[in-house]
N, C-alpha and C positions, 0 to 999 in steps of 0.2 A: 430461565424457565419461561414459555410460554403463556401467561394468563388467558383463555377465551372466555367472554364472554358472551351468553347469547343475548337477544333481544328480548326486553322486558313488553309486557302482555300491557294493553294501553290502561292510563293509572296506575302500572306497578312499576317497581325500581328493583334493581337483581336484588337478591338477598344476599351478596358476597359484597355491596357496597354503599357508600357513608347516606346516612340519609339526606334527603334533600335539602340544602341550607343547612343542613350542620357539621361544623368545624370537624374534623377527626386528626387524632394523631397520622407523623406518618407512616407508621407499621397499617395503618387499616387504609391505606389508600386501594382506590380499584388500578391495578399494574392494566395498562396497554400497550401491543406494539406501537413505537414512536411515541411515545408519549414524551412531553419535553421534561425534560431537566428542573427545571422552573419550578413543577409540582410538588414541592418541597414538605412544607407545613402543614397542609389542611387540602382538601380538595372537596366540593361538592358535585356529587351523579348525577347528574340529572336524563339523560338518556343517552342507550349505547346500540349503535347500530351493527348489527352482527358479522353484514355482508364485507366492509372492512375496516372492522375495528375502530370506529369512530368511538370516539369516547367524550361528552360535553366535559369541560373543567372551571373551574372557578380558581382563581389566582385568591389566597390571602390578599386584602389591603396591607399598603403598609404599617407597621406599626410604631408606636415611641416608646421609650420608657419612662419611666418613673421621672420628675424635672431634680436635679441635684439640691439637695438641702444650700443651706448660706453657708459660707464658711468661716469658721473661727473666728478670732480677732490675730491667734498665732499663724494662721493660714494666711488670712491675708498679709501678714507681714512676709511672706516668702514667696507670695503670690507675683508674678512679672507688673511688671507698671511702664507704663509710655505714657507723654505727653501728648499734648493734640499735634494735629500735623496742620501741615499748609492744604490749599487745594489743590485735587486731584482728581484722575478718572471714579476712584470708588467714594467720594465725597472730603468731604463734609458738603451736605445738600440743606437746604431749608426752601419748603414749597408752604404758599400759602394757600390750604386750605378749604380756605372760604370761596374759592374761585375755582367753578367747574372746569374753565379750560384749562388752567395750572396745572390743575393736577390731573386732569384727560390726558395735558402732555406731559407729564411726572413720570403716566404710567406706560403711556404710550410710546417712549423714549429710554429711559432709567432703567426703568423693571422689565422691559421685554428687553432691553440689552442681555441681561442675563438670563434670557430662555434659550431653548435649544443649545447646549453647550459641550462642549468636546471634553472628557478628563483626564485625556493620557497618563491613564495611571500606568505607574511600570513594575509593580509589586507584583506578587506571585502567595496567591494563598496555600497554594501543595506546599511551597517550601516557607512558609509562614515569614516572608518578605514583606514588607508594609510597603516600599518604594514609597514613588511621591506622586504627586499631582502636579498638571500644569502649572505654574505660576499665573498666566492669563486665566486658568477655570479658579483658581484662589481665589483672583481678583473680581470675578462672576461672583464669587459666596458672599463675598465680604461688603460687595455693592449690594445684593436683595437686603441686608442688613441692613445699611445706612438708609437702603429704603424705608422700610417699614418706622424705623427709627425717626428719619424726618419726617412722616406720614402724621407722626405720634408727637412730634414736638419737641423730642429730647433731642441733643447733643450726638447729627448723623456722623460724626467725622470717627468712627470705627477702626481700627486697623488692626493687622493679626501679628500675630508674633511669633518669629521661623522658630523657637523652640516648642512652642504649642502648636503649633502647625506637624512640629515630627513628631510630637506623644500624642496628637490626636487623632495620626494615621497608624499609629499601633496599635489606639482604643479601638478604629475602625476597622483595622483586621480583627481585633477578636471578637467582633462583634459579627461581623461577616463571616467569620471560619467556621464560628459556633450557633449561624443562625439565631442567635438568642443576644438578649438586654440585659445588660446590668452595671451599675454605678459600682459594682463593689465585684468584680468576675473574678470566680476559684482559681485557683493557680493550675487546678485541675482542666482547665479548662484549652480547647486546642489555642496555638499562637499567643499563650500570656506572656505577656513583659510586665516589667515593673512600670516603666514607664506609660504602660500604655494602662493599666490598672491607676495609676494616677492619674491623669486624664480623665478617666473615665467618671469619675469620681467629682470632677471639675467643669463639668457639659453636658449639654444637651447631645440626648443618643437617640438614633432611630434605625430602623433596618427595614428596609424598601423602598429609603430615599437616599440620595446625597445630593451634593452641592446645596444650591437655590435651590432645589426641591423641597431638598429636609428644612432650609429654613423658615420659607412658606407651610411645611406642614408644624413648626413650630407654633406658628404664629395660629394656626386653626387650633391644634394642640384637640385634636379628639382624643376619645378612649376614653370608656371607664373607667381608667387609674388615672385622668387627669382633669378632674373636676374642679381644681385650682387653678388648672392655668400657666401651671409651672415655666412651662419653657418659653410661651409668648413672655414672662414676666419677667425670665431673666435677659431675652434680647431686646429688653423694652428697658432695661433696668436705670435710668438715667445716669448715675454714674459711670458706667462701664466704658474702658474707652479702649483696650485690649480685649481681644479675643485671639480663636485660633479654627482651625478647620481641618479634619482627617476624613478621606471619603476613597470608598471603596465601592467599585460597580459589581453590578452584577456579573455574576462567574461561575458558569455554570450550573451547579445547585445550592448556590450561597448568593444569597442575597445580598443587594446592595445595604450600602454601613454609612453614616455618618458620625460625626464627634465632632462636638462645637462648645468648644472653650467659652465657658461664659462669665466665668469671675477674675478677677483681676486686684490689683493692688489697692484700687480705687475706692474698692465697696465701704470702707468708712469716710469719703470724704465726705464735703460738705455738700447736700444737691443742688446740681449746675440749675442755672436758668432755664425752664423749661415754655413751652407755648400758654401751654394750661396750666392752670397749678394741678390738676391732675391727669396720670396717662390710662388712658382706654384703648383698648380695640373692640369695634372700628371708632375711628375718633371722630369728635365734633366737626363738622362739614360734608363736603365730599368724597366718596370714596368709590372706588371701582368694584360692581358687583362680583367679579372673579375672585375677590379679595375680601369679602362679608362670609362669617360661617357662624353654626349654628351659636357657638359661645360666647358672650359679649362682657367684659369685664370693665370695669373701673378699678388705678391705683390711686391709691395717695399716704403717702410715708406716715406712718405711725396712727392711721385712723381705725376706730373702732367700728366694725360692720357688723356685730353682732346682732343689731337691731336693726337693722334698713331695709329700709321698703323699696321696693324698683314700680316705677310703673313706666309703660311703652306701649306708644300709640301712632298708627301710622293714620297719615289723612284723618286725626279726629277719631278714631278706632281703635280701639286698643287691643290691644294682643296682650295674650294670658303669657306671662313669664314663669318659668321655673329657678330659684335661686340653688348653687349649687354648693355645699359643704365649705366653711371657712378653711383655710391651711395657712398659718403662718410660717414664719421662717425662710420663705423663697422669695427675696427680693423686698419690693415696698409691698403693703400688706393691700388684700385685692378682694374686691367681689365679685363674684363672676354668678352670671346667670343666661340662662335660654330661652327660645322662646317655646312654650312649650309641647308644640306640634311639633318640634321638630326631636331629629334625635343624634347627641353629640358626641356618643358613643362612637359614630363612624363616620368616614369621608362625608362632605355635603358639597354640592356645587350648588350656591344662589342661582334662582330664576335670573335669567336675564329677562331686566324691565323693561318694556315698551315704549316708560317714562320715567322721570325722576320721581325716586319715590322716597318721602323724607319719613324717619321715625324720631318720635321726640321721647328722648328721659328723662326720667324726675326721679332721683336716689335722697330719698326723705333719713332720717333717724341716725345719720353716724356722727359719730363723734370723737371729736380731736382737740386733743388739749385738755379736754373734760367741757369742751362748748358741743352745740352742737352744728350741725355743718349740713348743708344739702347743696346737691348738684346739680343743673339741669343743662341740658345740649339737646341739637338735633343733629341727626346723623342722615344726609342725603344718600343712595343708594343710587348709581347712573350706570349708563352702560360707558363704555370710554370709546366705541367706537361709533356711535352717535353723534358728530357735531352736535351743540350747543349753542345757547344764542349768545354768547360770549366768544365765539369761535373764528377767527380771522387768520386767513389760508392766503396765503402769497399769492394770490392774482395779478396775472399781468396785462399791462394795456400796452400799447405799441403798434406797431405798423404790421398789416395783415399779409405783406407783399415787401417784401423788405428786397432791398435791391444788393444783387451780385455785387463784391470785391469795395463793398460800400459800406461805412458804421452807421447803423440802427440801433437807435438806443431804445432800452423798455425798462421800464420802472414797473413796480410791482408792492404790493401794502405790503407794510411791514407786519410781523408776526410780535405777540408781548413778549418780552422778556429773551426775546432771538440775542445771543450776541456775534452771529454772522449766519451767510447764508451761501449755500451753493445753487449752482443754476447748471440746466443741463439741455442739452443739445440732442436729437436721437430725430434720424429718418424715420420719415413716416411712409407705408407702404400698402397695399390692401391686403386686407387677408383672409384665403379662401382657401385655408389645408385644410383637411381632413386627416384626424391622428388617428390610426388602429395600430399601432403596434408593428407597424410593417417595417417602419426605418429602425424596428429596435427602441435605445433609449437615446436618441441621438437628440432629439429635444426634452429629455425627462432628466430629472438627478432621482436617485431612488436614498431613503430612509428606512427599510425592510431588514428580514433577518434573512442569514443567508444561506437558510437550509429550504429554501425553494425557489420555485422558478418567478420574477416577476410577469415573466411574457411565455403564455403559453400559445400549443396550438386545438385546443378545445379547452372549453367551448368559446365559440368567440361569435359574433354579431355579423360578421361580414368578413371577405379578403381571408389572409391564412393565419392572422394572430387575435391576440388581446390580451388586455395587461389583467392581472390577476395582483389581490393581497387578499392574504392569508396570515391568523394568530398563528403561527405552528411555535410563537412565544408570546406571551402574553405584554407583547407589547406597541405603542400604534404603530401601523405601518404608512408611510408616508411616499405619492410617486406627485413630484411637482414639477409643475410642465416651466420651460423655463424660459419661451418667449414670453415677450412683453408687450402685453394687448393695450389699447385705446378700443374703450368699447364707446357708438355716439349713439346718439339719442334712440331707444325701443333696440337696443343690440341683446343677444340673447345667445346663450352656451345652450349647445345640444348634446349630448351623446346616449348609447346604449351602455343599459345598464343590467347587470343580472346580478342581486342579491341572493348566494345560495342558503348553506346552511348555514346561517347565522343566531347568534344565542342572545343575552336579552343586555352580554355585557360588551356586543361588539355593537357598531355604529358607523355607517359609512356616510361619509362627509364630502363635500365639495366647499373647500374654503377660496376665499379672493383675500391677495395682500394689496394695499398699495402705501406701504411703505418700503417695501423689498422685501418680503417677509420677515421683518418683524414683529409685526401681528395681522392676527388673522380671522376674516367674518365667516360665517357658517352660512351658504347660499343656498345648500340643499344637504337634508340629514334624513337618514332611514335607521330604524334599530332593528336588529333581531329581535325571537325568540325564542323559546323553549319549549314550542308546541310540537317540535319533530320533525315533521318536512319542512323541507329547504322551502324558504321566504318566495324566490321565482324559481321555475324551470325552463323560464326563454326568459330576453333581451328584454324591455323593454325601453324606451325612448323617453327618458328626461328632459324636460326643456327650463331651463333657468332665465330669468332677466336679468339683465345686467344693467338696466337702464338707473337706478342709483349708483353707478359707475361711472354713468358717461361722462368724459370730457375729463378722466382721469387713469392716469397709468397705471395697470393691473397686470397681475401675476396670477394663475390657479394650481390649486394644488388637489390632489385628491388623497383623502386622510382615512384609513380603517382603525377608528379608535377602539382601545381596550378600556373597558370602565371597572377598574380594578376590585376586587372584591365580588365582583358576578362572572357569570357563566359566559366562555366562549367553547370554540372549537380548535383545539390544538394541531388539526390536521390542513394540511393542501390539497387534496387530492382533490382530483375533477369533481365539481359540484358543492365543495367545498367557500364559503368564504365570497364578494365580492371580485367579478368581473368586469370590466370595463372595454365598450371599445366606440370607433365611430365617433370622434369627440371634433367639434366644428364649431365656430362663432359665426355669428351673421354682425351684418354692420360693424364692422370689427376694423381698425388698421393694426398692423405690427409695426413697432418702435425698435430700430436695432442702431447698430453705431452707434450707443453712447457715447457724450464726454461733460465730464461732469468739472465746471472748476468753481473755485472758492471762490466768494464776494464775502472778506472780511471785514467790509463795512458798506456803510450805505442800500440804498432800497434799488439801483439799477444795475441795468450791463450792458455791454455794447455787442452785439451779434453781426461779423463781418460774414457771412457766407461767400464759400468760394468758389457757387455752384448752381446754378440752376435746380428745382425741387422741392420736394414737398417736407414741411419739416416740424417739428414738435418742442416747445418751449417748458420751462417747467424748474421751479425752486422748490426749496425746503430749507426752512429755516435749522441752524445750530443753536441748542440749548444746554445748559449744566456741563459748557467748556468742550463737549466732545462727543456730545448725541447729537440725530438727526431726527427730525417730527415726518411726518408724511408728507410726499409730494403734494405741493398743491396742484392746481387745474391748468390742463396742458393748453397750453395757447396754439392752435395748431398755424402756419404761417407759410408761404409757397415764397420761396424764393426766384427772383425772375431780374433778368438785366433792363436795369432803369435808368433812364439818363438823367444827369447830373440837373438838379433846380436850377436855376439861374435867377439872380434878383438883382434887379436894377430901382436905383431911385425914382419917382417918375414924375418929380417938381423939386422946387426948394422947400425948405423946412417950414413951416409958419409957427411963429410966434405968438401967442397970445396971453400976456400976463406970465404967468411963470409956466407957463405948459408951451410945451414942443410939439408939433402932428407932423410927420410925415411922411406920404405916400410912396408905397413901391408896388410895383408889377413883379410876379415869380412865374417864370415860361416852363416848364415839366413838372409842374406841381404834383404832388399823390401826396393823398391822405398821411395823417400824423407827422408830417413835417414841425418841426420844430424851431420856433424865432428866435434870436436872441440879439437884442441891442446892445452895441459896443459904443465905451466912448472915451474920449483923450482930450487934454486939454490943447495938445499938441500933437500934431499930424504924422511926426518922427516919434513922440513920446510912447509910452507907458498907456498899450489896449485893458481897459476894464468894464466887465459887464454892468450893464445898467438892470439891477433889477427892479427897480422900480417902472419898467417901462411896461405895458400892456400892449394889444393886438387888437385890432377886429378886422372881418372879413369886410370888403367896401364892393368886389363882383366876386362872389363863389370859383376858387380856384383860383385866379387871375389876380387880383387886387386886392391891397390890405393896406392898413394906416397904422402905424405905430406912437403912441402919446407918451411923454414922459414930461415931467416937471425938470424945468432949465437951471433949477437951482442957485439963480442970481450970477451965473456965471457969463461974464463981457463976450467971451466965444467958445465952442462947444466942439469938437470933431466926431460925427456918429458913421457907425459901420454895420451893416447888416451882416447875419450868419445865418446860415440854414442847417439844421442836422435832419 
């Protein structure tokens, strides 16, 4: 059956729908053609265009449930138990802390490994299948875990267990089949297993998230029913050393599921060593703003918070905290409290700060042991994509002109805590395209849903195309360009731009990677709203800098984000959603031909080119066994045929007490050449470098002296080398 609706009178809403921001069952949803799937739960009206059928919608947030009580003392004896393990891709990690670059590159490496992740789930919820999940997206779960956990100072080295791994992909079908939360689900219920009803019972649930998602929204742990803290408390629980993970995507009009095993055999031993004696989120030091929400908790095993006072002050300032209801029995016993402007009931994204910004606590009046006991930390709040003045990026020095079918060596600082490093090779070229959509997607990968077109032919800026995202699901859409720019000094992105109807929960973004996309800065952002006509009705013309780029290798993507829990537009139709076209860089080169090899030890490499050209240098150091940090700064270099140096002696040695001098002439001299004194006791013997020898210039290019201490020795054989 048809639903029409007409167009509401300005300040009114139809009378046949939910009212504005309020939840509704979904028997009272307003029905439109196309309306997607998705609109499951709740939907808020906000306005409906008659002419066709536009309908704004609002996506539920995702939700948690309830965190799982402790388990028995007869439970944990049946409960699975592993030992620790060795290391590996998913940890055992330990960062320290206290050090903003550490942990800039913790997050910037470790935790953006597991973003963006694939699930190949192969289950079927029509036929109440649970199937499984990648092995490699497990291994994504199971690392934001060990994350958060080394963040926090307990015991990262986590691992999941293939039996909890199959009952908590059963708890996540029926969490998923039946749109709904429960530690305890009716047998009545669609897709119940036994097993998976155990489970359930044994983990943290969520439905709107899986993998690394639901664990990150663990650890925010919003909602009204979770004013404890529950499920950050159990993935924080220091003993725990077994876990598990069941995750279901979205499907249709069933929501994505998660189920994470969170108790294990463990929970009565003795508590392991931890950083602090007690665990917090966010913890004492530095922390990535993406990663601060509104709830802030302190544990500590068996202490009384019934009386404690919090005080929080940022710069000297305080901020009014709210404490939130005590709940024992989930884990070590925890205070949790907010700040109280804000509100922890729903999703929150922290400001991103400008600067680091520190808050200090003071948790006065608990008591343990029957003493009493007070805490105090500061908690720094940074952005991670900011350098710091702690911050040392693989710069290299070497030769600007490095000569054809020749080794040029280039050394480069080393990065803290690197334990190897790659280096990488990529022509460099000018670059003067112009992208409308006309080659198609032939330089784009698309991230979109695939009920509409990315490349239309209206409306567009210019030529016969242009790229279009649209929600027609409420989720981002993502078109990222996939050559790879060097932008130099005042270089600058252009294009056209048409924001149509857009609502207050979409967002259109122009990000730059330069780690490879693995993370990502925000260069230009525009939001909708919900005032009714479309944001533009022409093109117009963004101009971005890229000059905090230059002199490093960059990727852009262009991002139509959904900010879940508000209003979008579930339609594509012309006029509908973000348009794009006309997209150009100035002062720009392109970087193609990669080859990237390993330097697993040491700070240089030697670069033979085989070529006449122009060409682009560039490392990045290996940290935690098998992450990469961001490229550091391209050394850009023209290769050219150079004739070989020649050095000749250009006297005898002089002697003077225990010091050696002397003189050579070098005929094709260029910049950054390289000396090195050789020397033998024996003319036929055994070549050894003398490092104790030093250089200086005696005529600029031409003439040099080389001194070294004679070291008491009757006669001496010296050899000159050049690289």
């Amino acid at each position: 059956m048809r639903a029409l609706v007409s167009r509401p009178e300005t300040g009114k809403r139809p009378s046949n729908c939910c009212a504005i921001n309020q939840i509704a069952p979904k028997s009272k949803l307003c029905i439109v053609p196309g309306m997607s799937a998705f609109f499951r739960a709740c939907a808020t009206v906000l306005l409906v265009l008659a002419a066709s059928s536009w309908l704004l919608q609002a996506r539920p947030p995702a939700t948690l449930g309830d965190p799982p009580p402790a388990p028995t003392p007869e439970e944990v004896a049946r409960l699975r138990k592993q030992g620790p393990i060795a290391l590996g891709p998913t940890g055992p990690f330990s960062v320290n802390i206290a050090s903003r670059e550490e942990v800039r590159n913790f997050f910037n490496s470790v935790y953006a490994a597991s973003e963006n992740f694939s699930i190949g789930w192969t289950g079927d919820i029509n036929a109440c299948a649970p199937g499984t999940t990648d092995a490699g997206f497990r291994d994504l779960v199971v690392l934001r875990i060990n994350w958060f956990r080394a963040m926090t100072g307990v015991p990262a080295g986590v691992v999941f267990d293939s039996l909890n791994n199959a009952k908590n992909q059963q708890a996540a079908l029926i969490m998923s089949a039946n749109n709904a939360l429960s530690h305890f689900p009716p047998q009545t219920w669609s897709c119940w297993t036994q097993d998976g009803y155990d489970a359930a019972g044994k983990s943290n649930i969520a439905l709107g998230n899986a993998g690394p998602d639901a664990i990150t929204a663990y650890i925010e742990d919003f909602g009204g029913n979770n004013a404890a803290a529950g499920h950050r408390r159990w993935i924080l629980y220091p003993q725990t050393q077994t876990m598990g993970t069941g995750d279901v995507p979205d499907t249709g009009a069933n929501s994505a599921a998660n189920a994470t095993w969170v108790q294990d055999g463990h929970y009565f031993d003795p508590r392991p060593v931890t950083r602090d004696s007690f665990v917090s989120w966010p913890p004492p030091g530095f922390v990535p703003y993406q990663l601060v929400f509104p709830r802030w908790s302190l544990s500590y095993p068996n202490a009384d918070f019934s009386a404690a006072a919090v005080t929080m002050t940022s710069n000297g300032v305080n901020v009014a905290v709210t404490k939130e209801a005590l709940q024992g029995n989930i884990g070590e016993n925890t205070l949790v409290w907010y700040p109280s402007d804000l509100d922890p009931s729903q999703p929150y994204e922290w400001p991103r700060p400008s600067a680091n910004t520190s808050y200090a606590i003071n948790v006065q009046n608990v008591t343990v042991s029957g003493s009493p006991r007070s805490f105090n930390y500061t908690v720094t709040v940074f952005d991670s994509q900011a350098p710091g003045p702690d911050t040392v990026l693989p710069a290299i020095s070497g030769s600007d002109q490095p000569a054809v079918n020749q080794t040029n060596i280039y050394n480069f600082a080393a990065v803290t805590n690197a334990t190897g490093y790659q280096w990488r090779l990529s022509q460099r070229s000018a670059f003067t395209a112009v992208e409308g959509a006309e080659n198609g997607l032939t330089y784009f990968t698309t991230n979109t849903a695939s009920d509409y077109d990315v490349i239309v032919t209206s409306p567009k800026a210019s030529g016969s195309f242009a790229f279009h995202l649209a929600h027609t699901q409420p989720n981002d859409q993502v078109l990222t360009y996939t050559r790879v720019l060097l932008p130099g000094t005042n270089a600058q992105m252009q294009f056209k731009s048409r924001l149509g109807y857009a609502a207050d929960g979409e967002v259109a973004k122009v990000q730059v990677s330069e780690d490879n996309g693995n993370s990502w800065q925000d260069v230009y952002t525009q939001t909708g709203n919900n005032s009714g006509p479309p944001i533009e009705t022409t093109f117009n013309t963004r101009t971005i800098s890229l000059s905090g780029f230059a002199g490093r290798s960059m990727t852009v993507r262009f991002r139509y984000d959904y900010v879940a829990g508000l209003s979008y537009y579930p339609q594509s139709d012309p006029g509908v959603g973000w348009y794009i076209d006309d997209i150009s860089f100035s002062n720009t080169e392109e970087l193609s031909n990669p080859v990237v090899t390993a330097l697993p030890s040491g700070t240089n490499f030697n670069f033979i080119p085989a070529q006449i050209g122009d060409y682009a240098l560039d490392v990045r150091a290996q940290v935690y066994g098998q992450y990469y940090l961001e490229w550091g700064p391209i050394k850009r270099v023209t290769a050219a045929v150079v004739l070989n140096p020649i050095v000749q002696f250009s006297g005898s040695p002089s002697v003077s007490g225990n010091q050696v001098q002397i003189d050579f002439d070098v005929t094709n001299y260029r910049a950054n050449l390289v000396f090195q004194l050789l020397q033998a006791s024996d003319v036929a013997g055994t070549w050894t470098t003398n490092s104790s020898a030093s250089f200086q210039t005696l005529v600029a290019n031409s003439m040099f002296r080389v001194t070294t201490p004679s070291g008491g020795a009757s006669k001496m054989f010296y050899r000159l080398q050049v690289n």
